[in-house]
Structure formats: structure tokens, C-alpha cells
C-alpha positions as CSV (number, residue, x, y, z in Angstrom):
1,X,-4.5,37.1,43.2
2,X,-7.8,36.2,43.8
3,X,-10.0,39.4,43.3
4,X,-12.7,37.8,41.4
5,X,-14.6,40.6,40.3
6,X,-11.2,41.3,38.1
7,X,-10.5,37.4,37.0
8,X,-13.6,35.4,36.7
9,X,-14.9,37.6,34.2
10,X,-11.5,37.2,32.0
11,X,-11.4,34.4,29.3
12,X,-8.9,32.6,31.3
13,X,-10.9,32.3,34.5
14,X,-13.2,30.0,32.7
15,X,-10.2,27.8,30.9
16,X,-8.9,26.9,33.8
17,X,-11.9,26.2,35.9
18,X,-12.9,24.0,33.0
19,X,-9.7,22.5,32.5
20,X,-9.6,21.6,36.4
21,X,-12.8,20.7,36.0
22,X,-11.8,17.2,33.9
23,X,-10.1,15.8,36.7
24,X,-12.4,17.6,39.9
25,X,-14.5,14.4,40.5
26,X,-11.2,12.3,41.1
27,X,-10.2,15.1,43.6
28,X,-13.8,15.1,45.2
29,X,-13.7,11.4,45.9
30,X,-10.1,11.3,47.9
31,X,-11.2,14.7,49.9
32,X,-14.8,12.8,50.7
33,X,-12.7,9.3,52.2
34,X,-10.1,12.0,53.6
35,X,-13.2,13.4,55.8
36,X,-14.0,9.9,56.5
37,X,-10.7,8.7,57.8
38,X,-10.4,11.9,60.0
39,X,-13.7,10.7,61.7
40,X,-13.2,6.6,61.6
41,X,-9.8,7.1,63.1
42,X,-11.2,8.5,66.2
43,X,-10.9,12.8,65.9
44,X,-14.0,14.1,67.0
45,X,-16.0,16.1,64.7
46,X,-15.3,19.4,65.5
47,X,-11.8,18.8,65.2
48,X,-12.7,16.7,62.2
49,X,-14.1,19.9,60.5
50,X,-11.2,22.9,61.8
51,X,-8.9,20.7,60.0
52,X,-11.0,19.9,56.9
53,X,-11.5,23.7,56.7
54,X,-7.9,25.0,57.4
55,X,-5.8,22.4,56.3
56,X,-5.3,21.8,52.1
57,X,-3.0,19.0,51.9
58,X,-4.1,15.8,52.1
59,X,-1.5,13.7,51.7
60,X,-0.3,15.8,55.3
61,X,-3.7,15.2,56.9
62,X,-3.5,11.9,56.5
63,X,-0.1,11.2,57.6
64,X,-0.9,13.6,60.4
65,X,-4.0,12.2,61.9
66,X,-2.5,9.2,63.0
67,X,0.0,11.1,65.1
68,X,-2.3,13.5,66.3
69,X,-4.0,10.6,68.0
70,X,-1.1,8.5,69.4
71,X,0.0,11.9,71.2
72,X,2.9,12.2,69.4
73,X,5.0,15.6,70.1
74,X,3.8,18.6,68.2
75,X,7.7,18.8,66.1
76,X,7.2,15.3,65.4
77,X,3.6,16.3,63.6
78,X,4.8,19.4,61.7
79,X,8.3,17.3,60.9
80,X,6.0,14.7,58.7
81,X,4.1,17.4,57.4
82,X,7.3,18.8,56.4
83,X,8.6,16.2,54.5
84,X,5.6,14.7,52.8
85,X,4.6,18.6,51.8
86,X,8.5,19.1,50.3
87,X,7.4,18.7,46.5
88,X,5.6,22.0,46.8
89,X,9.2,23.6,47.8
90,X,9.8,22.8,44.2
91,X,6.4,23.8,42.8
92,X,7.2,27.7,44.9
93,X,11.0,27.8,43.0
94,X,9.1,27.5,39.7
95,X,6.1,29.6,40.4
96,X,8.2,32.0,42.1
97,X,9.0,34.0,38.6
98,X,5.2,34.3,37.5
99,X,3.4,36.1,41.0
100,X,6.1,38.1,41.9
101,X,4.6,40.9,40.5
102,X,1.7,40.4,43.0
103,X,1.5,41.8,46.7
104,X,3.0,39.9,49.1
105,X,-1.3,39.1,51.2
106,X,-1.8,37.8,47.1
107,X,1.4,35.5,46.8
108,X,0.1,33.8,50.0
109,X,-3.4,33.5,49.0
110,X,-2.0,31.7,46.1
111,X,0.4,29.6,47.8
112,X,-1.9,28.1,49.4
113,X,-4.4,27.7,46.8
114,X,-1.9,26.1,44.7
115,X,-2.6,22.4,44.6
116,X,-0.3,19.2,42.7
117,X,-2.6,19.6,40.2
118,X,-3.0,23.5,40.0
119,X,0.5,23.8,39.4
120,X,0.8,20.9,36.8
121,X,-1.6,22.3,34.8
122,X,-0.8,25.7,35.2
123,X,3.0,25.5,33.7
124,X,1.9,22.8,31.3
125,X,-0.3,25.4,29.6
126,X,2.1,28.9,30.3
127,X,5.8,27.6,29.7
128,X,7.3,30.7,30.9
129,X,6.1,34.1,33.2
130,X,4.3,36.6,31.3
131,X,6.0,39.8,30.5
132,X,3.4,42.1,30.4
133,X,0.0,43.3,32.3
134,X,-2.0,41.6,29.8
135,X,0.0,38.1,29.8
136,X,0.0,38.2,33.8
137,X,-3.8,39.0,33.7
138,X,-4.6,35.9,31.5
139,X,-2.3,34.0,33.9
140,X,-3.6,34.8,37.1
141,X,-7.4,34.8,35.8
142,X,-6.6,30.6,35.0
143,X,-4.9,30.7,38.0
144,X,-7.5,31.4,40.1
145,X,-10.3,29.4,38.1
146,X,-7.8,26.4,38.6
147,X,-7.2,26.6,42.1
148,X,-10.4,28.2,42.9
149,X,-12.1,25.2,41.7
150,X,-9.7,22.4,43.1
151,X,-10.0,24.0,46.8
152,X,-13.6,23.7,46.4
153,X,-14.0,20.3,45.2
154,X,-11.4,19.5,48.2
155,X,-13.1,21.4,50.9
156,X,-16.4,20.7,50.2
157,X,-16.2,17.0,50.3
158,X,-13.7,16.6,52.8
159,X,-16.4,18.6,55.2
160,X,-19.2,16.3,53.8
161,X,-17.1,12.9,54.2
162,X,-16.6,14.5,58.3
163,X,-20.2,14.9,58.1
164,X,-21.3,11.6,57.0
165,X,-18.5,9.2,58.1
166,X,-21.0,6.9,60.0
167,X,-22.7,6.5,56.3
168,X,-19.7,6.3,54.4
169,X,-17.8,2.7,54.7
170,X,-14.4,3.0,54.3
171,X,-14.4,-0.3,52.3
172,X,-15.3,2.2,49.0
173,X,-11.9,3.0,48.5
174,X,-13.0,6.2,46.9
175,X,-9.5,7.9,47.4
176,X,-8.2,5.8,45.2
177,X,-10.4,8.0,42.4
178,X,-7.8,10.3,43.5
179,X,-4.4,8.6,42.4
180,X,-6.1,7.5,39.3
181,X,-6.5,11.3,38.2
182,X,-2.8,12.2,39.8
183,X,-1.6,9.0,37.3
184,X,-3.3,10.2,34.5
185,X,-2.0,13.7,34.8
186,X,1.6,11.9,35.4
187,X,1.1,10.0,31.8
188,X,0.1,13.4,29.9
189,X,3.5,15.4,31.2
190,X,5.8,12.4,30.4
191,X,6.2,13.9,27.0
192,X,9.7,12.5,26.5
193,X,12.3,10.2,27.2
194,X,14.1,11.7,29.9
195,X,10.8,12.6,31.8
196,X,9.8,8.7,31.4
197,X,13.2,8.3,33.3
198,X,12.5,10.5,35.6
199,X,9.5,9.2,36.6
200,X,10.9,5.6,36.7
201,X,13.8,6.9,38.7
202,X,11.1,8.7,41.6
203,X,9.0,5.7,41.9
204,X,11.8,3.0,42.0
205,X,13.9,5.0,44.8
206,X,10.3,6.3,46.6
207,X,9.7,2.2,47.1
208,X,13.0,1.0,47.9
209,X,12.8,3.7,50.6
210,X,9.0,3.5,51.8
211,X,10.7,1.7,54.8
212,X,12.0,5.5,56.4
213,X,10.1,7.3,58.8
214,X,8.5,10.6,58.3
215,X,7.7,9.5,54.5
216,X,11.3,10.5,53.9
217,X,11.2,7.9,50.8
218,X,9.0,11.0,48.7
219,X,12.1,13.6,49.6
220,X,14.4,10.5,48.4
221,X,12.4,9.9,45.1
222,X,12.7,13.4,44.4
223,X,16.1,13.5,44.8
224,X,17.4,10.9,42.9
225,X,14.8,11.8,40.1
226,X,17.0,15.5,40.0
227,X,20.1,14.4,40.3
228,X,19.8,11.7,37.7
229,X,18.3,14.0,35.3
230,X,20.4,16.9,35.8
231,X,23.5,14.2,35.4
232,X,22.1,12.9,32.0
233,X,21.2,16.5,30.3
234,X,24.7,17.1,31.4
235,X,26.2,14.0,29.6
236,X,23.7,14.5,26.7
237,X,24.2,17.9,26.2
238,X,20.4,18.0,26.6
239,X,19.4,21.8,25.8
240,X,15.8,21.9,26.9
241,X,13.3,23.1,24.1
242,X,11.7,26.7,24.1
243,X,8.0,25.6,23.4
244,X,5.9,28.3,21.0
245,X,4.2,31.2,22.5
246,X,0.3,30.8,22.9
């Protein structure tokens, strides 16, 4: 995917680094108090840092932080991670169709680049896989402006908020800069009626469930948000509509 001297040239490159761009500061501020809570809840640094540098998730980091330090068994660790990460078993099934055409080192590369707010933006913008070289190029070049820029501005301050925890109080609440730009991409997709209920449906059933362990209430509001929705298009005869080619 990711062979820049190919992409960030292209048109496309710049769209989506600009595009990611608009919401990079929230993004920046929850991977600074992420670096912060690694530290403040007792990792040392260097640890701190390996996982700030490997790990791109960070709603998994911090539901695995706390484990890591009560000594909890390493299935028990990767079993939250599991769950909490299952929403991008959805994001894979749709992007599936558009980086097949890439080798399998690229589709990996991407995989991991790809971010909650990589892959919104990406399908809101390219409805359906291109069908030809040109179409793919544009694709992958705002691909990898998107994500390129999103893993940085995660990265980066996630190694800085490691770096200066002791300076950082985690009384800011900077993360919360975070859910603010997650909302306001939520508000811009919910297009229409059924999406509205959809989104009601996840966070109703994600709350009524927050008691389960292993954040099992985010694979339950995903669930019930499908099944409802599948149900209703069903009994609506709800054809969904082919939006115009760009």
C-alpha cells in the first residue's frame, strides 16, 4: 500500500491527509493522556514506550494496561483485546473488496494502519471498490494520506504523553478531545433514519450491558444494532441507494 514515492505525490494523498487532518488534534490529545495513563498507572517507561510504538489501538491499550499490571493471564489480556478490537472485524469485511488487489505484506500494512476514523472516512468518500488501476491508485493514495496521518498523530503523542507523564496531570481530561471528534464523525454518517436507529439501538444495548466483563457490552451493541437493522430493511423493503460516482 504504502510506497510513498508512488502515492504522496497523487492528488489523493493530499485529500486525505487533509481531510484526516480536520479531526488529527482530537486524535493527538486522547493518544497524549493514553501515554499518560500507561505511565501514571505504574508501567515503567520502557515498557510505556514498546507499547506506545507497537500497539495502535487505544481503546485495547487502555483496557489492557490494567491487566497487565494486576498479573492477569496472558489469554485473559489478548481475550479483552479481542473483544473491544471486534468492530474492526467489520471494518476488514467491508474493506476486504477494495485492497484485494494488493500483495498480501501491503494488505497487512494497511490493516494495521487502518484506524475508526480511516475507515469512516475512507468509505464515506469511495462508496464502492474501484474497478480499474486508475480508481484503485486514487484509492490507495487517500488511503495512505489518511492513515498515514492518523498513525502519526497517535504515535507521536502517545510517545510524548510516556515521556512527560510526571508533567502531564491526568486531571486535563484531554482524551476526552478524542470522543468529541469520534461523536462528531458519528453525527456526519447518520445521514438517515435507519442509521439514527442504529446508532440509538448500539448505544442503548452497549449501556444496559457495560455491566459484562471483557467490554463484551461493545460486541452486544454491535449486534443488536445489525440485527435490528437488517430486520427493519427486511420489513421495509429498504433497498439501499447506489450513491453517484465521483
Amino acid at each position: 500500500m504504502f510506497f510513498l514515492p508512488t502515492y504522496y505525490r497523487h492528488p489523493a494523498f493530499r485529500t486525505g491527509f487533509n481531510e484526516m487532518s480536520g479531526v488529527a488534534l482530537g486524535i493527538a490529545a486522547w493518544g497524549l493522556m493514553t501515554g499518560v495513563a500507561m505511565v501514571k498507572s505504574g508501567m515503567s517507561t520502557v515498557e510505556a514506550l514498546f507499547m506506545a510504538l507497537v500497539v495502535f489501538a487505544g481503546s485495547s491499550q487502555l483496557a489492557a494496561i490494567p491487566l497487565l499490571l494486576a498479573g492477569a493471564p496472558v489469554w485473559v489480556i489478548l481475550a479483552t483485546g479481542f473483544c473491544v478490537n471486534l468492530r474492526f472485524v467489520v471494518f476488514s469485511a467491508h474493506m476486504r473488496p477494495y485492497v484485494m488487489h494488493l500483495s498480501l505484506w501491503q494488505r497487512l500494512v494497511t490493516g494495521y494502519l487502518t484506524g475508526d476514523l480511516t475507515y469512516v472516512l475512507f468509505v464515506k468518500r469511495f462508496h464502492a471498490p474501484a474497478t480499474d488501476e486508475v480508481g484503485r491508485a486514487e484509492q490507495m493514495a487517500y488511503l495512505a494520506g489518511n492513515g498515514g496521518i492518523n498513525w502519526f498523530a497517535w504515535t507521536s503523542t502517545s510517545v510524548a504523553g510516556v515521556l512527560l507523564a510526571n508533567f502531564i496531570p491526568a486531571s486535563w481530561g484531554l482524551g476526552f478531545a478524542g470522543i468529541l471528534a469520534l461523536v462528531g464523525m458519528l453525527c456526519s454518517l447518520a445521514s438517515t433514519q435507519l442509521r439514527w436507529v442504529s446508532a440509538g439501538v448500539a448505544a442503548t444495548a452497549g449501556i444496559a450491558a457495560y455491566a459484562l466483563p471483557l467490554k463484551l457490552n461493545i460486541l452486544v451493541a454491535i449486534a443488536a444494532a445489525v440485527a435490528l437493522c437488517l430486520f427493519l430493511e427486511k420489513a421495509m423493503g429498504v433497498v439501499p441507494s447506489v450513491p453517484p460516482k465521483r
